[in-house]
C-alpha distance (Angstrom), angle and dihedral (degrees) to the residues before:
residue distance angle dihedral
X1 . . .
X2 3.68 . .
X3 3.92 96.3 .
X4 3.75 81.7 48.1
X5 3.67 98.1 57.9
X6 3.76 94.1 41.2
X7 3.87 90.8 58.5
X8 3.53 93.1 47.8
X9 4.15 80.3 60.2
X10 3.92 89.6 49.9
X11 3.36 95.9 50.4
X12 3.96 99.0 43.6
X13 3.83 87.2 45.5
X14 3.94 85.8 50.4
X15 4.19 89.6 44.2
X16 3.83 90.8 50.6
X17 3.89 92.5 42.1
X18 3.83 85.3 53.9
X19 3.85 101.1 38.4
X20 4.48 85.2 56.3
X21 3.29 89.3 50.4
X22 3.64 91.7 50.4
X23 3.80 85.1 56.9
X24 3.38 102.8 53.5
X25 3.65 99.8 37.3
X26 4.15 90.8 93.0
X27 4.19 88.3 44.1
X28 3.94 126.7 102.0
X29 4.34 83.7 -119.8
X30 3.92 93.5 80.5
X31 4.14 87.4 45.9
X32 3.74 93.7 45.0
X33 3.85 87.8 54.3
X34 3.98 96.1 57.5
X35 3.97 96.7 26.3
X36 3.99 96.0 51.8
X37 3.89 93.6 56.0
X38 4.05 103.2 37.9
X39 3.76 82.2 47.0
X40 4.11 91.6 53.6
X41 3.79 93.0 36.4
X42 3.85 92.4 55.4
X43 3.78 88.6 43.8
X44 3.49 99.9 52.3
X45 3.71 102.2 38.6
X46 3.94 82.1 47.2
X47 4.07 83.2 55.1
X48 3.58 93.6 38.8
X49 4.10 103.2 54.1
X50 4.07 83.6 66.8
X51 3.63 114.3 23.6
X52 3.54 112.3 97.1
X53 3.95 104.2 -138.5
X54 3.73 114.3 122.5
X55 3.56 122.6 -94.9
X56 3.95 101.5 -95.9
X57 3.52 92.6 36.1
X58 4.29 83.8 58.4
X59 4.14 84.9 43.8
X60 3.83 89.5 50.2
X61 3.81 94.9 40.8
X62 4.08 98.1 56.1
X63 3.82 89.2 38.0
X64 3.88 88.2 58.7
X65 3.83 89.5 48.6
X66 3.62 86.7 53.7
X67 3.57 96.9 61.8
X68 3.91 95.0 38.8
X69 3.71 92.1 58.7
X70 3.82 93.9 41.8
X71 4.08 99.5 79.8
X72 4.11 93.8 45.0
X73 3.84 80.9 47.1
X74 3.29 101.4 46.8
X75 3.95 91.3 44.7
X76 3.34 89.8 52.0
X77 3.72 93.2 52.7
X78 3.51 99.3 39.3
X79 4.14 81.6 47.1
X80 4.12 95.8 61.3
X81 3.89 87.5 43.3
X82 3.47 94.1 56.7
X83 3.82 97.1 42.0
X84 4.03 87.8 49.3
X85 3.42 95.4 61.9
X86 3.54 84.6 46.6
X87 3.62 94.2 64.2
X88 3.73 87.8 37.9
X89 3.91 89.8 80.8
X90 3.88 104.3 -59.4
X91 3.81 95.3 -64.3
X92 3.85 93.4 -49.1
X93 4.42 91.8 131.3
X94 4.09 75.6 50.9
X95 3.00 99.7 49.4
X96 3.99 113.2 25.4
X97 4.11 99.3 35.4
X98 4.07 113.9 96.7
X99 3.89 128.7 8.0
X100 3.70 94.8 -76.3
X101 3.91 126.5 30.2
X102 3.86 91.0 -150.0
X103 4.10 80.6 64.7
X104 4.10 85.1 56.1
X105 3.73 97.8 53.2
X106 3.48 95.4 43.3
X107 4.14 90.4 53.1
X108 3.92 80.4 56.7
X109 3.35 96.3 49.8
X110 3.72 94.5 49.9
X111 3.68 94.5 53.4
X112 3.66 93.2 48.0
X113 3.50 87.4 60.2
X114 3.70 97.7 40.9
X115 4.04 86.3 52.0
X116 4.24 83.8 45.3
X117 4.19 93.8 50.5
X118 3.82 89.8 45.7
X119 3.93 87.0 48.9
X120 3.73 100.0 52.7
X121 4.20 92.1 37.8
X122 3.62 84.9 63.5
X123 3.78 98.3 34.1
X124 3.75 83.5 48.4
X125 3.58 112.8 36.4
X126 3.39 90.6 32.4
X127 3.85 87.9 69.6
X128 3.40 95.3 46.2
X129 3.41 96.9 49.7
X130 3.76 90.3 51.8
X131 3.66 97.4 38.4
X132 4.29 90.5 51.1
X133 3.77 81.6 58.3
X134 4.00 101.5 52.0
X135 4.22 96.9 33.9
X136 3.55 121.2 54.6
X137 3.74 86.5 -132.8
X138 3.70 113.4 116.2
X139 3.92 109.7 -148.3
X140 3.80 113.2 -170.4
X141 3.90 113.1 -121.4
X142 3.83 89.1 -127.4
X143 3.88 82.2 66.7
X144 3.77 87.8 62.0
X145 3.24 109.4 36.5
X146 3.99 90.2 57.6
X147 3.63 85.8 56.4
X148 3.86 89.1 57.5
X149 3.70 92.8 53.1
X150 3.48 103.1 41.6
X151 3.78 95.7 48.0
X152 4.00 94.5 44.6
X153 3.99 91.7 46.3
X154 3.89 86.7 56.4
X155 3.93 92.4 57.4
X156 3.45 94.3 61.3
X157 4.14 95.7 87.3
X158 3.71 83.5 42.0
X159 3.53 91.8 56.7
X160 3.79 98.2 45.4
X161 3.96 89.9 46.0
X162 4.32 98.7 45.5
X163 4.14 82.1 42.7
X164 3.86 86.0 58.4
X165 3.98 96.2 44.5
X166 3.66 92.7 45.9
X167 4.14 98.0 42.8
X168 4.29 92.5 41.8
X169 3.73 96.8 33.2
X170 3.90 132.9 11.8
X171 3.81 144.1 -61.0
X172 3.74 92.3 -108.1
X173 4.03 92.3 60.1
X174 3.48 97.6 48.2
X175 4.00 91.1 48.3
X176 3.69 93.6 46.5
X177 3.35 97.3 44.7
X178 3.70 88.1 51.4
X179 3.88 90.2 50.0
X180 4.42 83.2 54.1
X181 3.73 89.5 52.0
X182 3.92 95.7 46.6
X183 4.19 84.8 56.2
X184 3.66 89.7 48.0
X185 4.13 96.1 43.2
X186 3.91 83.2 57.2
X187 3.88 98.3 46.7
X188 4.11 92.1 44.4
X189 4.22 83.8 56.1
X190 4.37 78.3 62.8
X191 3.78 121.6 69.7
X192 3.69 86.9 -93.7
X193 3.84 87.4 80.6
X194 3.68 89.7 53.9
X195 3.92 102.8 132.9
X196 3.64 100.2 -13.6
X197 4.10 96.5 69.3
X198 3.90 95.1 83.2
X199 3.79 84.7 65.2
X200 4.25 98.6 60.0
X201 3.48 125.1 67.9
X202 3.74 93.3 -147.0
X203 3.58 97.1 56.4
X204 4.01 93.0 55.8
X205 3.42 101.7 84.4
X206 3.80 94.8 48.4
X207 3.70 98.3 51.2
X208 3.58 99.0 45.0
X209 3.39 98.3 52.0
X210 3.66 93.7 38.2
X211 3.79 85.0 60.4
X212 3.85 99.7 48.6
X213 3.58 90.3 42.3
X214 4.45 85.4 53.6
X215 3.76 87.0 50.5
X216 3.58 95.1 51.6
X217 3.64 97.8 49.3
X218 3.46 106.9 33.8
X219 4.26 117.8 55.4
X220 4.13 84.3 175.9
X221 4.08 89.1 64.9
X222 3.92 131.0 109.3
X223 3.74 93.2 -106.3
X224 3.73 88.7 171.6
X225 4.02 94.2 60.0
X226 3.57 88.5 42.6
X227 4.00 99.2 53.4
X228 3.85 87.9 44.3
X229 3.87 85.6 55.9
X230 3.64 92.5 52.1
X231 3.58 96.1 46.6
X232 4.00 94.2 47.9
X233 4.09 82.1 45.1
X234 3.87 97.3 50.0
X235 4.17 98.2 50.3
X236 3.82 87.5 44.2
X237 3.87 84.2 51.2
X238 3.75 93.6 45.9
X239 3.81 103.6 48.2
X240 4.42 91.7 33.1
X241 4.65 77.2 50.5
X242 3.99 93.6 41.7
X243 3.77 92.9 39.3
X244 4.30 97.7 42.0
X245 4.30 89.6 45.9
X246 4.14 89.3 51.7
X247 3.61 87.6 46.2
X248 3.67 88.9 53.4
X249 3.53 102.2 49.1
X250 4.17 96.0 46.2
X251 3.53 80.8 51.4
X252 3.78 95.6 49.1
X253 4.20 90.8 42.8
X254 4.06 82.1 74.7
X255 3.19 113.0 29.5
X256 3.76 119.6 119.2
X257 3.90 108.1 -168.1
X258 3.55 99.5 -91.8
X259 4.28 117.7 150.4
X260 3.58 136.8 -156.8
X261 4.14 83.2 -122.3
X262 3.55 87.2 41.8
């Protein structure tokens, strides 16, 4: 009976996975995932096959334009979800679809993030792949792939918080809030984020990956400093991720549909 009921889960999780998908298959969010990274891969390597930075400092470079663009992208995302369920009856396929509406959100969520990973492994990987074939610097695929996971893991507060402003309030807050944090992400890669980056969700992305890509590269570096950094960094992440995505979902248990604009 038990193994009964928990497929009866798998498959309704599947059905629900499938059914979102359905509903955003005709929306500019699948485009913008595939667009946005050809577009910055051809730019880049473009960039790259005549710029005269070294070969890290090019690796570093795109991988800190990554995780600028990622919070005005994922607002923007999380922005035309919000407003198509909007049209979609006020939030009634959010709200009234499957025993519990947490269950609903979450199934967004999840595909968001699913549409987000498959973003930056092409946005990524494509790079590498193309800049492995135009430098004779051979980059281990490990090297990417951690890149991947670390930036997608750090848009999952993002996601939870741009889902709120864009469900509760309106497209244009969640986009130009998104645009704010973008500004910020790129000053916290400065020494102005110099203790204070562990603290905003934007800035994650950038400084993690900044400081695997340092410890890569450079043998000669304070490894030591960096890991603690990182460590410090990921619980702040973890609890400020746990803590914003229960936040959400009480919210989200009573809400009723109501709008700033409303």
């Amino acid at each position: 009976m038990g193994r009964l009921e928990n497929g009866r889960k798998h498959v309704t999780f599947l059905h629900l996975l499938s059914a979102e998908m359905l509903k955003m298959r005709r929306t500019w969010i699948l485009w913008l995932h595939i667009v946005m990274p050809v577009l910055g891969i051809a730019v880049f390597l473009w960039y790259y096959s005549f710029s005269m930075w070294s070969a890290w400092g090019k690796i570093s470079g795109y991988i800190e334009i990554v995780s600028i663009v990622c919070p005005v992208l994922v607002s923007f995302v999380s922005a035309l979800a919000a407003e198509q369920e909007k049209q979609a009856g006020h939030f009634q396929n959010l709200f009234g679809t499957g025993r519990h509406r947490e269950s609903n959100l979450a199934i967004k969520i999840c595909l968001l993030m699913l549409w987000n990973l498959a973003a930056l492994t092409l946005a990524v990987g494509g790079f590498g792949a193309g800049f492995s074939l135009m430098t004779d610097v051979k980059v281990p695929g490990k090297f990417y792939f951690v890149l991947i996971l670390v930036t997608w893991v750090c848009q999952t507060f993002c996601y939870c918080f741009h889902l709120f402003l864009g469900i509760r309030f309106s497209r244009g807050i969640s986009i130009g809030a998104g645009v704010v944090e973008s500004l910020v992400a790129a000053l916290m890669m400065t020494g102005l984020g110099d203790g204070i980056w562990q603290f905003l969700p934007c800035a994650w992305a950038g400084r993690f990956t900044g400081y695997y890509v340092q410890m890569t590269a450079n043998a000669d570096i304070n490894k030591a400093f960096l890991r603690t950094q990182i460590e410090t960094g990921g619980i702040v992440m973890l609890l400020m991720t746990l803590a914003g995505a229960g936040l959400l979902f009480m919210w989200f248990h009573n809400y009723e549909g109501r709008r700033m604009e409303d």
